[in-house]
Each structure stands twice: as C-alpha cells, then as structure tokens.
C-alpha positions, 0 to 999 in steps of 0.5 A: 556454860561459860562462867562469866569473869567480873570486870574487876578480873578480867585480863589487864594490860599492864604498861611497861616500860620504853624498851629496845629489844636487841635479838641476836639470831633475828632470823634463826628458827626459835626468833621466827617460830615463838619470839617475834609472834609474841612481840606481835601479839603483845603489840596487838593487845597494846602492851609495847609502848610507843618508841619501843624497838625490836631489832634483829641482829644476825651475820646475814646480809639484809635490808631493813627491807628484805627483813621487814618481809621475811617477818612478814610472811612468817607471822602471817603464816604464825599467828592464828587464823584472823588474828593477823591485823594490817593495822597491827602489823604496819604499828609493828613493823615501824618498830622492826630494825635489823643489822648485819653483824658478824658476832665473832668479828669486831668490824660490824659491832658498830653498826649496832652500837650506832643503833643503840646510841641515845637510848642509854635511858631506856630498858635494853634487853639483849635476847640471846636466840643462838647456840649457847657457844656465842654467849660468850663472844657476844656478852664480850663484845656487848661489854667492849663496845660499852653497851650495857648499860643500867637498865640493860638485861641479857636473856639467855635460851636453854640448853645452858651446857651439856653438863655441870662443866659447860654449864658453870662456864656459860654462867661465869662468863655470862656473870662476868658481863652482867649482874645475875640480877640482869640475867634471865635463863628462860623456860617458857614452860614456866609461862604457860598460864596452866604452870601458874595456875599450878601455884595458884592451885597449891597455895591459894586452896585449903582444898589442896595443900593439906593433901598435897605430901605423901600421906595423901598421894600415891605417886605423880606423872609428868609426861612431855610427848612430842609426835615430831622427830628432830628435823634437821636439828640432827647434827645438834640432838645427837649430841644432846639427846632427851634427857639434857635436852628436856628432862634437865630444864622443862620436866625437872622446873615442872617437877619443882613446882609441884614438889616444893614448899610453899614459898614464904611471898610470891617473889623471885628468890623466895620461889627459887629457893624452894626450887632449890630445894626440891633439885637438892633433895632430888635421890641420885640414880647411879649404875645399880639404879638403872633397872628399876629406875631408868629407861632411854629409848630411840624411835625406829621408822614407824608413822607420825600422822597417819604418814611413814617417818624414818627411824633416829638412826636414818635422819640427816645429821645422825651417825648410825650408830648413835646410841643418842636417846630420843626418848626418857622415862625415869622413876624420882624421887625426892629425899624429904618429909613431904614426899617420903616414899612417893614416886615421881616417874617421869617422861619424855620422847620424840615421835610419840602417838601424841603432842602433849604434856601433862601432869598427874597428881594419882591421890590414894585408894579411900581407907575402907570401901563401903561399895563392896559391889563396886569395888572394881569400878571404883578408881582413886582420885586424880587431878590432871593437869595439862599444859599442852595442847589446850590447858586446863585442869580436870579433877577425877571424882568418883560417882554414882551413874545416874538411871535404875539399873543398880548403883553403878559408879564412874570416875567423873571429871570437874573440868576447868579448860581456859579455852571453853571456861573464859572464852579468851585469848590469854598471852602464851608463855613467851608473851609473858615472859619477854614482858617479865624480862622488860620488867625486871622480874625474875621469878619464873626464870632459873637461877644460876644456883638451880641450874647447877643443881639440875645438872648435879642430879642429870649428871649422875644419870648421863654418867651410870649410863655412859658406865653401862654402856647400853644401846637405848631400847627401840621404839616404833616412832608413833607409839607410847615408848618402848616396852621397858618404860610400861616395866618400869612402872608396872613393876611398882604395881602401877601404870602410865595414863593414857595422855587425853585427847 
C-alpha cells in the first residue's frame, strides 16, 4: 500500500530567483535531450519566475521562429507521455530566445549582448552545452564584451580534459573569468533523487552508519550499464573511451558518496571536502596491478534489443584499429581507517544486456550460524541501490518461508521504490540541479580540487595501461562484459550481481 506523505512533507516548490538562462549549444543534442525538458518541466510545477529567460545560443542560422518549433517538436517527442501541456508550452516558449552567434569570431557577440542589456540586476547563468574546447573562447569573450556581471554563474559539462593537464587548463582559464564560487562543473548523477537519498540513508539512520566501515561490509559494487553504443558520438569516444568518459566524473563521485566521512553540516565545502578525501585515499593502480585489478574490454557485433548491432571496431567515426575501451571494471580501494581491506569493484560499459546503474553495499556473513540445515540457503545481507532506471532501495533479509514443509529460509527484499511508495513525479537530476545552479548553491557540484584529484588517480590507470600495451579484451555487445571482469572478482572469492529488472 502507498504510504501516505503528511502535508507538511510533501514536494515543495521552492521560488527562486529572476533569472536568464544563456545556453551555448542551444540546439546541440545534450540541450535538446536533458536541458531544455527540464527547464519545461521546472516551468510546468511553476518554479520559473515570471520574466524569466531561456536563450539558446548557437552559430546556426535561425529564427526566433524556426527555434520556437524545433524545441517544440523536440519536447513533445521528450517529455512523458500526457505530460506535454499547450498551456505550459505556450507559458514556456514566450520565455524562448535564440541568437546566432559564431563563438570564435567576434562580430556576432553583440547580438547577445544587445539581449542581455538591462538585465545586469538579474541571476545570469551561462550553460556551457559544447566541447570543453569552446570553454575557453566563449569565457573570453563573455568577459570582453563585459557580460558578466555579479550574480552571473557559468556551468561547465563534464568530461572537463581528457587528463590532469587538460583538465588544470579548462580550470585556469575558466578561473580566470569567473570566481570558482561561480563556477558549477556538473554531474546530474549527483541530482538523481536516489543519490541523495544515499546521504539521507547514511547520516540520517542509527541503523546504518555504526555499520557502514569494514568491520561490517564485505566488499561494495557500483555498475553503469548501458545497452547503447556510441551512436555517432565515434569520432569523440575514441578519443576518450569509458573510463575518462564514466569512471573519472559518474562512478568515482559515486564512489565518494558512499566512502566519505560524514561531513560536519550539509553545505557545499564541508561535503566536497570529505569528497575529497576519499579521491585522495584512492590506492594507485600501476602496471604490476593491472592482472588483478583491472580489466577494459570492447563489444564486438552482437544484439541490443532483440536486434543485431555492429561491434566497436565497425561504427562510423571508429579506425579499426582502435584499442579504445568501451567498457571498465576495476577492483579499488580505499587507503584509510574506514575502509581497510574493503574492495570496491567497480563497472561500466557500452552495449550491455541492460540499462541501469546500481550500487551494492554486500554486508558480512553472521559470526556463527545456528541454521546448520539452512547454511546453503542462507545469503549475507545486502542493500541495493539503484539510480536508474526506476530508483529506489531494496534492503535483502534473510527469512523463514512461511508454510509446513521444514524451516526453509530466503533472501526477502524491504522495497522502498519512489515510484510505487509516493506516487509522484519527483524533478530528475538536471531539474535540480539547473535550479541549484540559479540558487547559487554549489554542493552537489565538483570542485576544482576534486576534479584534479580525480584525474591524479585516473591517470595512473590510462598510463600503466598505455605502458602495457594491451588490446582491451572482447565482449559480445548485449552481454555483461568479457570474461576477464567475471575473473576479477571470482579471483577474490566473490561474484558480480545480476543487475534486477
């Protein structure tokens, strides 16, 4: 049954302030597939304050007109089913705007400034939805044309580099424009409402926390599947392959959130810097760790879907004979009091069986067993939580089936699914966070410290690999990942969890 939420906590809009949205890339796929729906759906729960401004910026030649249609088509065929209004939409689109602007000329520059004039009072936030190689020639001209101003924010899309050097360069010259208080380096996993949950879980429950260090747990699993290859994103994937591409910014912020200390209050620097932490404690994994600790892999032709797909080597955009991983799974660890001896293996890949991401907290056996007829059907506690594709949490107990028949035992899940429990639209990650972004509030965003510390620790796995010289082992696309990464961790006496449907 639905468990009913008292008045007093259900699901509060929260005013923010007037603000201009300014979004470089205002046609590019990420605008179109996550941002612009979630401006949509924060301006049909009422969120966007009148006067408000969304205006897309990018080098194509359009018309208000043209631009006004294209988002049009593009929600409808978006949002979910019923939940495209012409109430909302025709509210929304008088907030649209668009100007044609050639970021790495100088000419057009003043078409968005003529926009922008008057409103110097208001939040401006400049969303920064292209290659991480315009950062740097649009922060300039932003600053040169004199639109920043105080209440200006600039939010910058992950990957930030493709390794430490790249990544400290974007970072400077992005500093040197903005105050690193103005500047938010996104990861919408970090505003899926299970994510938060995940802090809520940890610090929030005597149940947990006095368990939650390596007395108690056995080992931990995050996994990233995707069932998708790399469209026509081949030119750019090749050169970035899964681990810069997921393992450096989704899985490693995951892996903070269930290593860290609890922060001292819940704001933004007292939650980045056990963050911070956690990267720093990270162990290093060089060439004589790759055996055991490491696997890449690269999907060959295989189904997705019940369809055949071509393999890695056969998309457009892809030389063939790229050795670009397409998929990671890595045994870390982390180097302090809490989590001494505990494994966190790690997962992620293209053109997997199944979409969805999870994280497995495997608690201990029971010190001593007084089911010695049920020994084999006795499983050790493990909490599940999963991020997508419906999020929720799952508690695994162990209990008595019930019936004559002997005392039989089974794992039984405590379910806690958003979905069936609240019976309501909650805002998705992008949603919260664009709002997080108008509110100034920076703690679920990476700060430049943590990024650096990421990169550190990716960096000496990209390089003891480039050492080695080894292809990544083959997988058949719509399969769990080659059979190195079942290795991996059989080799330490334990095994990946089927991902439930």
């Amino acid at each position: 049954m639905p468990y009913s939420i008292p008045n007093r906590l259900k699901a509060k809009i929260i005013p923010v302030s007037i603000f201009d949205i300014i979004v470089f890339g205002g046609t590019g796929d990420l605008s179109l597939r996550k941002l612009l729906p979630a401006l949509y759906y924060r301006d049909k729960d009422g969120q966007i304050p009148a006067g408000s401004r969304v205006i897309g910026v990018s080098r194509a030649e359009m018309r208000r007109e043209a631009y006004l249609e294209l988002i049009r088509d593009n929600l409808k065929e978006r949002v979910a089913s019923g939940d495209f209004d012409e109430a909302v939409w025709n509210r929304f689109s008088e907030r649209l705007d668009y100007v044609t602007v050639d970021v790495l000329g100088d000419e057009d520059w003043r078409h968005l400034s003529e926009k922008l004039k008057g409103n110097e009072d208001r939040v401006r936030v400049f969303y920064l939805s292209v290659q991480a190689g315009l950062f740097a020639p649009i922060c300039s001209h932003v600053s040169s044309h004199g639109l920043i101003t105080k209440e200006s924010r600039v939010v910058i899309e992950k990957p930030i580099g493709r390794d430490l050097k790249s990544a400290r360069k974007i970072n400077e010259t992005v500093g040197g424009v903005f105050e690193e208080s103005q500047i938010f380096r996104i990861d919408h996993y970090l505003g899926k409402e299970t994510v938060q949950n995940l802090m809520a879980l940890r610090f929030a429950n005597s149940l947990f926390e006095p368990l939650w260090n390596h007395e108690w747990v056995d080992h931990v699993q995050i996994t990233v599947a995707e069932t998708l290859g790399i469209g026509t994103r081949g030119g750019y994937y090749d050169t970035s392959g899964a681990l810069r591409d997921m393992v450096q910014n989704h899985i490693l912020q995951l892996l903070c959130l269930v290593a860290m200390e609890p922060p001292r209050t819940f704001d933004a620097d007292s939650v980045r810097d056990e963050k911070l932490k956690v990267l720093r404690s990270l162990r290093e994994i060089g060439t004589s760790d790759l055996k055991s600790r490491l696997v890449f892999g690269q999907y060959r032709e295989g189904a997705s879907g019940g369809q055949p797909v071509v393999g890695y080597l056969e998309e457009k955009g892809v030389p063939p004979d790229s050795h670009t991983e397409t998929y990671v799974a890595i045994k870390a660890e982390v180097d302090n009091w809490r989590w001494a001896g505990v494994p966190f293996y790690l997962r992620t890949g293209k053109r997997m069986v199944q979409h969805a991401s999870e994280i497995v907290i495997q608690f201990k056996k029971v010190p001593h067993l007084i089911f010695q007829d049920n020994k084999d059907e006795v499983t050790s506690n493990r909490l599940v939580i999963r991020l997508q594709p419906d999020e929720g949490i799952r508690l695994y107990l162990m209990t008595k089936v019930p019936g004559p028949g002997g005392f039989r035992m089974q794992g039984t899940p405590l379910n806690l699914s958003f979905a069936d429990t609240f019976k309501a639209r909650y805002p998705d990650g992008y949603e919260r966070l664009v709002m997080d972004v108008v509110r100034g509030n920076p703690t679920l965003f990476m700060r430049r410290d943590e990024v650096d510390a990421a990169w550190i620790w990716a960096e000496s796995i990209l390089d003891a690999w480039e050492h080695q010289g080894k292809r990544p082992q083959s997988y058949t696309a719509g399969s769990w990942g080659p059979s190195g990464a079942i290795a991996l961790i059989e080799r330490d006496g334990r095994t990946w969890y089927e991902v439930e449907e």
